[in-house]
C-alpha positions in Angstrom: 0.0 0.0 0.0 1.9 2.9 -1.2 -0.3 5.8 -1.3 0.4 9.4 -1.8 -0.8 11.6 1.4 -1.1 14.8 2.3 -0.5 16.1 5.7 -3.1 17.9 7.5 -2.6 18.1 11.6 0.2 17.1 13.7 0.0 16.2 17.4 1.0 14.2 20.2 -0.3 11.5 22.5 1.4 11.7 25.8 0.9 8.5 27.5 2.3 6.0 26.2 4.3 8.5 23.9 3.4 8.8 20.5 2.9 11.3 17.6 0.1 11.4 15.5 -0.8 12.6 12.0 -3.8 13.1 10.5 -3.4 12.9 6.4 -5.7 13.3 4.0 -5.3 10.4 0.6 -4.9 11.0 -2.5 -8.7 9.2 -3.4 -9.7 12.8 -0.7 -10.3 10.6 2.8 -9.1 11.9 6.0 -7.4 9.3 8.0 -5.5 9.7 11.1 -1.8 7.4 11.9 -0.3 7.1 15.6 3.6 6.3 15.5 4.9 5.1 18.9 7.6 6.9 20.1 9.8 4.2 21.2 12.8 5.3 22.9 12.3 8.6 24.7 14.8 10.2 26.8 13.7 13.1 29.2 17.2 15.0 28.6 19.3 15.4 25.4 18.2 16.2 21.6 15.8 14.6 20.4 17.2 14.3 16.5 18.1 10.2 17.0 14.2 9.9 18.1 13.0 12.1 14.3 15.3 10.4 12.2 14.1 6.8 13.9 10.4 8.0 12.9 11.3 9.5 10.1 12.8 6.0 8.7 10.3 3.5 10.2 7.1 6.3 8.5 8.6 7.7 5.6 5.7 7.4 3.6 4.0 10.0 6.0 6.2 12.2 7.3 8.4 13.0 4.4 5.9 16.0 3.7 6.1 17.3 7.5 8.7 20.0 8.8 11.6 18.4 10.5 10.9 21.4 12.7 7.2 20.5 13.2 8.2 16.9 14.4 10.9 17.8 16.7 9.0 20.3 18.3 6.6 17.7 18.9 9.1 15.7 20.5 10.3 18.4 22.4 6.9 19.2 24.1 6.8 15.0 24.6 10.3 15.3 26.4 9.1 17.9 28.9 5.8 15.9 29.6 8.0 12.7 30.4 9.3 15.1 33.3 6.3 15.8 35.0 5.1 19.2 33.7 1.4 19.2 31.6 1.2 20.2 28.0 0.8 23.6 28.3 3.7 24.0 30.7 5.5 21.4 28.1 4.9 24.3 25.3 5.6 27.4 27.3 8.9 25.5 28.3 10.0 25.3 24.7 8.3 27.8 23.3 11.5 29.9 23.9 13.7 27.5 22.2 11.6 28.0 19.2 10.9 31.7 18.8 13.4 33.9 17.4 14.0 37.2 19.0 15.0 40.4 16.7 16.9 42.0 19.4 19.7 38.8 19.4 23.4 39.3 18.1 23.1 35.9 16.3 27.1 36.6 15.6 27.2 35.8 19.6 26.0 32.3 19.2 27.2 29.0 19.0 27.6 27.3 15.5 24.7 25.0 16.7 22.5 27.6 17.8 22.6 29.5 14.5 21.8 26.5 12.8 18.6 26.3 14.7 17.9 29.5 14.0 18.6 29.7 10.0 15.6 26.7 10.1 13.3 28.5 12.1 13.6 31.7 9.7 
């Protein structure tokens, strides 16, 4: 079954850890796909975990935002820990926001990175 979909809503299922995708097919029906997250650290980047989900559900996510999904993990990280979703996204929201005010010639190599995507 190798059919063409379109991406319409990303989210996240926080217990057990998962993301979800609802897609829309190429015949026009809205269908919805949960991919477990498997191994979820609570600390650290979270790139192994996208590339991991990225291989084992290429046919969906090769049309989502690498940013999208690891943002995603991101707010799944900070859930592991304790806090609630909207805690989760306030957390993080600062990690993905990009400030006008910032010498970005001050940054780490890394950070800049991050912030070239974002833009």
């Amino acid at each position: 079954m190798n059919e063409e979909v379109s991406p319409l809503k990303l989210g996240i299922i926080t217990n057990p850890p998962a993301v979800t995708l609802v897609y829309q097919t190429k015949l026009g029906k809205e269908r919805q796909r949960v991919m477990p997250v498997r191994i979820l650290n609570k600390f650290g980047p979270v790139d192994n975990i996208v590339k991991d989900l990225q291989e084992r559900h290429t046919q969906y996510l090769e049309k989502v935002p690498l940013l999208r999904l690891e943002k995603m993990l991101r707010i799944l990280q900070e859930t592991s820990k304790g806090r609630n979703v909207e805690e989760a996204i306030n957390n993080i929201s600062k990690d993905y926001n990009i400030d006008p005010n910032e010498d970005l010639n001050k940054v780490s190599d890394e950070d800049l990175a991050k912030k070239k995507r974002l833009m």
